[in-house]
C-alpha positions in Angstrom: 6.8 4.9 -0.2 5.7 8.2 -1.2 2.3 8.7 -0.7 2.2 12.1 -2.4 3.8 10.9 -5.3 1.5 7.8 -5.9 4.9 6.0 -5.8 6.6 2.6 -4.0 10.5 1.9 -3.9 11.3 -1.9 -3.9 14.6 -3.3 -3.6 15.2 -6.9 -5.5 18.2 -9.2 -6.0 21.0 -10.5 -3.5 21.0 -7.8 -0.2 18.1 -6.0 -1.9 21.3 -3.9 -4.1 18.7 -3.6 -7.1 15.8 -0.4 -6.4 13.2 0.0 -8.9 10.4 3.1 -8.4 7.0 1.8 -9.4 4.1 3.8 -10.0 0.8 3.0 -8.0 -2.4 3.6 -9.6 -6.2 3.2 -8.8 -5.8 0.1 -10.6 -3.1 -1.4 -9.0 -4.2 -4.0 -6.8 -2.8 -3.8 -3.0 -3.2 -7.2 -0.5 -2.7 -7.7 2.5 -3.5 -11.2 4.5 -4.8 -11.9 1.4 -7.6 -8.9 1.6 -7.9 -6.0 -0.6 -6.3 -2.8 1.0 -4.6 0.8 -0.2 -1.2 1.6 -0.5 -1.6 3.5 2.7 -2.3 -0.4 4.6 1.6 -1.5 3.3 4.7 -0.6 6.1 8.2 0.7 4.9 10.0 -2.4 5.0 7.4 -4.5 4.4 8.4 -8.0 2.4 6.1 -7.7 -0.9 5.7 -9.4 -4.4 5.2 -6.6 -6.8 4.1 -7.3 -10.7 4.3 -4.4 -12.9 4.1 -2.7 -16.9 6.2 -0.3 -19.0 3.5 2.4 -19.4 4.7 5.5 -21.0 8.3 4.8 -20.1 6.7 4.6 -16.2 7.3 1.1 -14.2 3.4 1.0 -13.2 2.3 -1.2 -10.2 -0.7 -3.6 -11.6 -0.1 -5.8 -8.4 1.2 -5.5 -5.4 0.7 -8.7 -2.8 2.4 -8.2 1.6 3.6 -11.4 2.3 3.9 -12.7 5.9 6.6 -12.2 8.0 9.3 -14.8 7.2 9.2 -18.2 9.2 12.3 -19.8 11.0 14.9 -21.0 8.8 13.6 -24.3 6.9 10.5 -24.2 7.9 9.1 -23.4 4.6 9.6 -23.0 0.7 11.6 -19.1 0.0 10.5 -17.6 -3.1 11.6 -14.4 -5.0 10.4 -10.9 -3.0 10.9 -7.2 -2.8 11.6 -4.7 0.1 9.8 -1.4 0.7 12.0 1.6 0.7 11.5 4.9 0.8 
């Protein structure tokens, strides 16, 4: 994350090889526990599910949702998430 820069790095795909740079805006909506929060509320590292535009040839945040920490192998559904970098 770069605060400064108004900026998150998320890696995707198998072993998180595939980094995208979105921008975050005072639109983008940040949740954590399922409560609104700031980009400033979301830890490097942290597992997310980010949704974002093509705005100006800029990847822009309009979503970006914390999910709990992971549960013990088969104790639950996986779905598709992000990483944190900075």
């Amino acid at each position: 994350m770069d605060l400064t820069e108004g900026t998150v790095r998320v890696a995707t795909g198998w072993f998180g090889l595939l980094r995208r740079t979105l921008s975050v805006t005072s639109d983008t909506q940040v949740q954590v526990d399922s409560r609104q929060r700031t980009l400033m509320d979301v830890s490097e590292g942290a597992q997310v599910k980010a949704s974002y535009e093509m705005r100006d040839g800029k990847n822009v945040a309009t979503h970006i949702d914390v999910t709990p920490p992971a549960q013990r192998p088969g104790a639950g559904s996986q779905g598709s998430a992000a990483v944190v970098r900075s």
